[in-house]
Backbone as numpy.savetxt, mean C-alpha at the origin, in Angstrom:
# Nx Ny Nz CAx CAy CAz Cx Cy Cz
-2.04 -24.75 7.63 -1.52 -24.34 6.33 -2.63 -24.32 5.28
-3.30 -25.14 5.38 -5.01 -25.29 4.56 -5.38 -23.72 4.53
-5.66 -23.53 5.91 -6.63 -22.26 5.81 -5.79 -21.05 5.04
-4.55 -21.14 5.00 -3.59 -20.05 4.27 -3.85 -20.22 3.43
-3.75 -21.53 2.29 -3.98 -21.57 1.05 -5.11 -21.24 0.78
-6.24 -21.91 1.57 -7.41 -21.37 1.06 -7.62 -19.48 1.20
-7.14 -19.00 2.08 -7.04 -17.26 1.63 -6.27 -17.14 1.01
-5.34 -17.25 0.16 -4.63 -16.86 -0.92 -5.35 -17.36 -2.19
-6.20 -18.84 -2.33 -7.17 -18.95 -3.17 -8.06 -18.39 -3.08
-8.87 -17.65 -2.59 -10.20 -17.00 -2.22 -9.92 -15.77 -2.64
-8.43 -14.61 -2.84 -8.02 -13.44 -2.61 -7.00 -13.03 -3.57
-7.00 -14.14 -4.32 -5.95 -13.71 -5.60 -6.35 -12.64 -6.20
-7.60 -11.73 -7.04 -7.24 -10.99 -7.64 -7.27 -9.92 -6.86
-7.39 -9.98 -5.29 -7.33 -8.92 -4.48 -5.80 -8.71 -4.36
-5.06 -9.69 -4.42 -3.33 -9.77 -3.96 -2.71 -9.36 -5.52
-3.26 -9.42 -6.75 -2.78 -9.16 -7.95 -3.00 -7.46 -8.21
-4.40 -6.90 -7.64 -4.77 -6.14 -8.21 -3.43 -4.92 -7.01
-3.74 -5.31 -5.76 -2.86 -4.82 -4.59 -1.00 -5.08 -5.79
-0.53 -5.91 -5.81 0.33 -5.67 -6.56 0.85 -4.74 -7.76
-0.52 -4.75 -8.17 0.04 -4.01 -9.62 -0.17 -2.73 -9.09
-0.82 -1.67 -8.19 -1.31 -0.73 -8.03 0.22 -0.27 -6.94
0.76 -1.41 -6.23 1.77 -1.32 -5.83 2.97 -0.54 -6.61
3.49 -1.66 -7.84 4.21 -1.42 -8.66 3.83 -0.03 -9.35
2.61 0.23 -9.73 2.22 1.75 -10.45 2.43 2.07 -9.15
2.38 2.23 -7.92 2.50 3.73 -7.56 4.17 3.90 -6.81
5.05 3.12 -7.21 6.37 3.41 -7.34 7.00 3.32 -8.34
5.91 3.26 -9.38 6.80 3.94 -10.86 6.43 5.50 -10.92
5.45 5.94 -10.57 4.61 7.44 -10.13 5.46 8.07 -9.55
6.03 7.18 -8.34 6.98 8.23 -7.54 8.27 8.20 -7.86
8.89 7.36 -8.78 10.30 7.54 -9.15 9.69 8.55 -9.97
9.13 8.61 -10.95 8.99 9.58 -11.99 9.14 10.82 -11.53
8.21 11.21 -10.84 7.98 12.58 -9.68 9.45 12.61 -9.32
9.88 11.99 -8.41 11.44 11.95 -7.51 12.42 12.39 -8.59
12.34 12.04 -9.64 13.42 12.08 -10.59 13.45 13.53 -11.24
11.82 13.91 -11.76 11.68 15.45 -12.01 12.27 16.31 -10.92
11.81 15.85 -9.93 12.09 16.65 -8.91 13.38 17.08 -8.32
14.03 15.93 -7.96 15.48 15.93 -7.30 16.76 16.26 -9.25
15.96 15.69 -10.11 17.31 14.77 -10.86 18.16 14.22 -10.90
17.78 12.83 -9.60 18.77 12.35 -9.00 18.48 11.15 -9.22
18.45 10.28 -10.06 18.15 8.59 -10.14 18.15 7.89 -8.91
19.47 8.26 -8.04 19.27 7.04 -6.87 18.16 8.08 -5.90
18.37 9.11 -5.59 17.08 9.76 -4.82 16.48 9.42 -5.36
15.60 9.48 -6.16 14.40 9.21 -6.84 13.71 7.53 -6.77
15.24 6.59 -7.18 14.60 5.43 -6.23 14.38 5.04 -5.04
15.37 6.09 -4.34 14.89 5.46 -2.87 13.62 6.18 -2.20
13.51 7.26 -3.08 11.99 7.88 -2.63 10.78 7.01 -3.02
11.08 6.53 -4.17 10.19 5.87 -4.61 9.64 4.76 -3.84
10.47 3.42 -3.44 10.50 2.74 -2.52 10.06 2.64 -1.09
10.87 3.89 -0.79 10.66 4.61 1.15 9.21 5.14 1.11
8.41 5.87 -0.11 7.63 6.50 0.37 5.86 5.68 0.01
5.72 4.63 -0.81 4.74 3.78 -0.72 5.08 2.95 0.48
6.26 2.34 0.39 6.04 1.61 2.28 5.47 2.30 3.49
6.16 3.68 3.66 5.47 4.51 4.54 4.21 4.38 4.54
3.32 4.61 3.20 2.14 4.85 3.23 1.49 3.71 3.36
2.09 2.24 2.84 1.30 1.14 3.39 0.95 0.66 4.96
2.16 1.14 5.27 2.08 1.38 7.35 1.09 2.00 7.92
1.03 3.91 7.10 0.31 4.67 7.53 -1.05 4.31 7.56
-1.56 3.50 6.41 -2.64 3.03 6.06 -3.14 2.10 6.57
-2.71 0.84 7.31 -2.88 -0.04 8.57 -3.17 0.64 9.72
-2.56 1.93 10.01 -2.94 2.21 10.98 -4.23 3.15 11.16
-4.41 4.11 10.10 -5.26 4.83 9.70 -6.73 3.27 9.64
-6.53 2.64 9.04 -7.56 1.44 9.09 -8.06 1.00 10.61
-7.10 0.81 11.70 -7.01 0.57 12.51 -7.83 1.39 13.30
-8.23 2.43 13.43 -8.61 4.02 14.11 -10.09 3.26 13.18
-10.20 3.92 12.12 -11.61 3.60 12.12 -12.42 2.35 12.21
-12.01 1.14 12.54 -12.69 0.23 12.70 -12.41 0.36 14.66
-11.94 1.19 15.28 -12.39 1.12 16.39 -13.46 1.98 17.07
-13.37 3.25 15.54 -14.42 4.37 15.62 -16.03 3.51 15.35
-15.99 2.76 14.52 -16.84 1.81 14.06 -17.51 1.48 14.93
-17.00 0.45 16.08 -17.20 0.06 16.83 -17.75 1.03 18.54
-17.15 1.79 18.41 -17.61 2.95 19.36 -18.75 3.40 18.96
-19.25 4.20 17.48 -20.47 4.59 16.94 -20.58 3.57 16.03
-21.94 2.94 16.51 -22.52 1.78 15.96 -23.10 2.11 14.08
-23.69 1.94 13.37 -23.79 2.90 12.10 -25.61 2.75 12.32
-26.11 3.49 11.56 -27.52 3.21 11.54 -28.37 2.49 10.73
């Protein structure tokens, strides 16, 4: 449990800054969703559904190049 705390102490303004960029980019997409559809609850659930997607997509997309990494060494 030590070593947890100590990465959450070591990584706070990485977990704050990840938060707030969170929160802005599902206020971005309700906004968008809402122009778009004019539908409040579409618009929140787009909002919601479609940064999660992309936090997934983005683990995995991460995933691919640190094995590309590792295949081509860098110079």
């Amino acid at each position: 449990m030590a070593h947890i705390q100590h990465f959450v102490d070591q990584n706070q303004r990485m977990f704050k800054k990840t938060l707030s960029y969170y929160i802005m980019h599902i206020t971005v997409a309700l906004l968008v969703g809402y122009f778009v559809t004019g539908s409040i609850w579409m618009a929140m659930t787009l909002s919601v559904l479609e940064p999660t997607i992309q936090a997934v997509a983005y683990f995995f997309h991460e995933r691919v190049w640190e094995k590309k990494q590792q295949v081509i060494p860098q110079a």
